[in-house]
N, C-alpha and C positions, 0 to 999 in steps of 0.2 A: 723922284718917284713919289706917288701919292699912297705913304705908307696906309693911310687908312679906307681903301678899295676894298669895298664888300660885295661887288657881284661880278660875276666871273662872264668872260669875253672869249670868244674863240678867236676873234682878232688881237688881243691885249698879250695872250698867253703867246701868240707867232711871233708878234717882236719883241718881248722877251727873250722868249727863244732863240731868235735868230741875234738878237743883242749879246748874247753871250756865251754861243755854241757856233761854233764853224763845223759842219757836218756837212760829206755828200747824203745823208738822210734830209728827205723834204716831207713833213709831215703834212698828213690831210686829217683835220680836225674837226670835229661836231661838238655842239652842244645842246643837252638836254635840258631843261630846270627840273622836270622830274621826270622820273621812271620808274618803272618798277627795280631793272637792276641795269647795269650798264654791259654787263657782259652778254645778258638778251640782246639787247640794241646793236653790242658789237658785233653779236654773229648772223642778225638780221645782215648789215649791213657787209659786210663780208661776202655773203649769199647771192648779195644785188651786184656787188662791183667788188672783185677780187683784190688782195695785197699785192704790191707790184715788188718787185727788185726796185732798196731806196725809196719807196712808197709808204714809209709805215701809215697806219692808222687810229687814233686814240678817239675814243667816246670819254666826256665830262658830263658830271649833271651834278646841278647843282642841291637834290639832295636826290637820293634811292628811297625804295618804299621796303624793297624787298633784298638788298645787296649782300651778297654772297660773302663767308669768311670762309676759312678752313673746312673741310667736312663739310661745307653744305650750311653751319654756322650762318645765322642769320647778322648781317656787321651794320651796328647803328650808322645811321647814316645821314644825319640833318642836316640843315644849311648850314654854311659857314666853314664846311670842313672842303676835301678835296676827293671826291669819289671818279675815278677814272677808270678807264679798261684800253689796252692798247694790242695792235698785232704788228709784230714786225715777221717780215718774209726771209729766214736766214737757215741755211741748210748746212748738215755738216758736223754741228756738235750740240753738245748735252746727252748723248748718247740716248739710252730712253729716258731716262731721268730728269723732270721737270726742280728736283730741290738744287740742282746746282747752278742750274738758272734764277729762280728765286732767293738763292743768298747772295748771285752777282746784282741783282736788281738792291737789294737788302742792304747791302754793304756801298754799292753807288750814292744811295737816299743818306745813308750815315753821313757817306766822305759830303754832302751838299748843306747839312745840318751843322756839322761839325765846325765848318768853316765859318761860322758868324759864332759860336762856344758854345754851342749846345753836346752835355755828353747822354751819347744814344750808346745802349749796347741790343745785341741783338738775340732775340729770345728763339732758337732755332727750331721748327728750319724758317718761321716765314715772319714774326713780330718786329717791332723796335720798340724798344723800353727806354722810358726817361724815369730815376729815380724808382725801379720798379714800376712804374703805370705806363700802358700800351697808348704809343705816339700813333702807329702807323702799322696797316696790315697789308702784306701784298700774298697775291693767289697767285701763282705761275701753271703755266698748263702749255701742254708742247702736243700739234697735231701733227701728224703722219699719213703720208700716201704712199701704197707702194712700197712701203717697210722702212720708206728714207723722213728725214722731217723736209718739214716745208714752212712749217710757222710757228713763231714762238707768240705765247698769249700771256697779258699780265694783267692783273686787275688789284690796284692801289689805292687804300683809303688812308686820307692824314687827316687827323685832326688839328683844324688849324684854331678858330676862334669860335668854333659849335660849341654846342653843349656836350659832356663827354659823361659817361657812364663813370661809377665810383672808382672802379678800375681802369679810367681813362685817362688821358690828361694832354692839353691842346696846348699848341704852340704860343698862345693867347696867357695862358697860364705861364707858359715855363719864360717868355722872353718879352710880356705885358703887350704895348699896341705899338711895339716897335715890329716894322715890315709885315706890318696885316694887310699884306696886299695879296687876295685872294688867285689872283693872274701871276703876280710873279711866284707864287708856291706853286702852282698848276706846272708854271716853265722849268721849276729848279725838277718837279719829279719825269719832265716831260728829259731833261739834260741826267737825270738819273739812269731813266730806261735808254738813251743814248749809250751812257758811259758802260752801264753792265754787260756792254758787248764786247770792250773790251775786255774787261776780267773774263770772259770768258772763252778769250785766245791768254789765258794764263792763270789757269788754276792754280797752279801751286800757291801764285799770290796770292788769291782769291782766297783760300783755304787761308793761308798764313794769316789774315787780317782779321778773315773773320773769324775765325778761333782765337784772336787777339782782344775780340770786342763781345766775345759771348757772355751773356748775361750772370749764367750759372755757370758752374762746374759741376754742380751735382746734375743726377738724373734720378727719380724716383717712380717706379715700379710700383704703379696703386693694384696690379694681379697681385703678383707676389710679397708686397710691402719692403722689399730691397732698396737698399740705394748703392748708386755706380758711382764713380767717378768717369768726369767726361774725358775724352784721351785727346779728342781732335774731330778733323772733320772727313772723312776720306774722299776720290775721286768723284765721286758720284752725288757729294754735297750729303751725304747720310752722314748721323751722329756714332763716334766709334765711343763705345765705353768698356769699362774692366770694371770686376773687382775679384779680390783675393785669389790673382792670375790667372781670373778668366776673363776674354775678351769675345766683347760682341757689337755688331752694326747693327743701326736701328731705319728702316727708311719710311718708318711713319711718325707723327709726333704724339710724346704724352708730355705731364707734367717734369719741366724741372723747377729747381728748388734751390 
């Protein structure tokens, strides 16, 4: 492998992929070098020629102008890192809830990082943390027709060998120009959003790990200036917290600590 690969292939990332994923999933892949954001593009494209059963679809660019975090959050986005957006067509679970999709996506990306020794934990519901500073952001989003799902949607940035914001910190940084290959990081997140379909015919696990790898335990309340303790994570991927024998679910994100 030519660890030192700095521009990204929609052919390079497929057999990668197909190198080290046995999947009935056949992905159809594009690439951008820029865009405004990747989640635009994916749902152009979506509009034109529908997800099929087994069909997923992932959009790449290599860098965004304008790429979406949390809330609408604008997510640095310049060359060298891994900005993608992907849909798969799968029916039947995540009930309405898009976070317990996002921490199976979230916890996939860990288990593929982990295995070369990188320690990720994960800042819930949607960040990875190396050492305190944000690796990787994923956005999950789940559409409906008819009251039933129809499609699950992810939109994932890594930073790999970009430049990273003070609260940032790239793969480049944590493991130097060992596997700076921009294609095979593309395939390890393309074999992420693979895997997170498993955990998510088994949540208990799903739960169990990732409250094994959460970043904090604390929760803090910048309304009230309260702090929780975190208890777990409940069915629906919300954060459950206590204190002084009161308990409560949270299913949007603030600060923890």
């Amino acid at each position: 492998m030519n660890h030192q690969k700095l521009d990204i292939g929609v052919g390079l990332i497929y057999r990668y992929h197909k190198l080290n994923h046995s999947s009935p999933r056949s992905w159809r892949l594009r690439l951008k070098h820029i865009c405004a954001s990747t989640e635009i593009e994916l749902s152009n494209w979506i509009t034109e020629n529908p997800v099929k059963i087994n069909q997923p679809k992932a959009i790449f660019s290599s860098s965004q102008n304008f790429g979406q975090g949390q809330f609408g959050r604008i997510w640095h986005a310049p060359k060298g890192g891994i900005w993608v957006s992907a849909a798969i067509k799968k029916e039947g679970c995540c009930e309405n809830n898009s976070q317990i999709f996002g921490l199976a996506v979230a916890l996939a990306l860990v288990e593929r990082l982990e295995r070369i020794g990188i320690n990720v934990n994960i800042k819930w519901p949607n960040d990875l943390l190396v050492d305190g500073k944000k690796l990787a952001g994923i956005l999950p989003r789940l559409f409906f027709r008819g009251g039933k799902l129809r499609l699950l949607r992810v939109g994932v940035g890594l930073n790999v060998f970009n430049n990273v914001p003070k609260e940032g910190i790239s793969l480049k940084q944590i493991i130097g120009n060992k596997k700076m290959n921009i294609n095979f990081w593309s395939s390890e997140v393309l074999l992420a959003i693979d895997r997170s379909l498993d955990f998510l015919d088994n949540t208990k696990f799903l739960r169990s790990q990732v409250q094994q790898r959460l970043w904090s335990r604390k929760y803090f309340d910048y309304e009230t200036g309260y702090q929780w303790d975190i208890k777990g994570i409940d069915l629906s991927g919300r954060l459950i917290i206590s204190k002084e024998n009161r308990e409560k679910v949270l299913s949007t994100s603030s600060r923890l600590i």
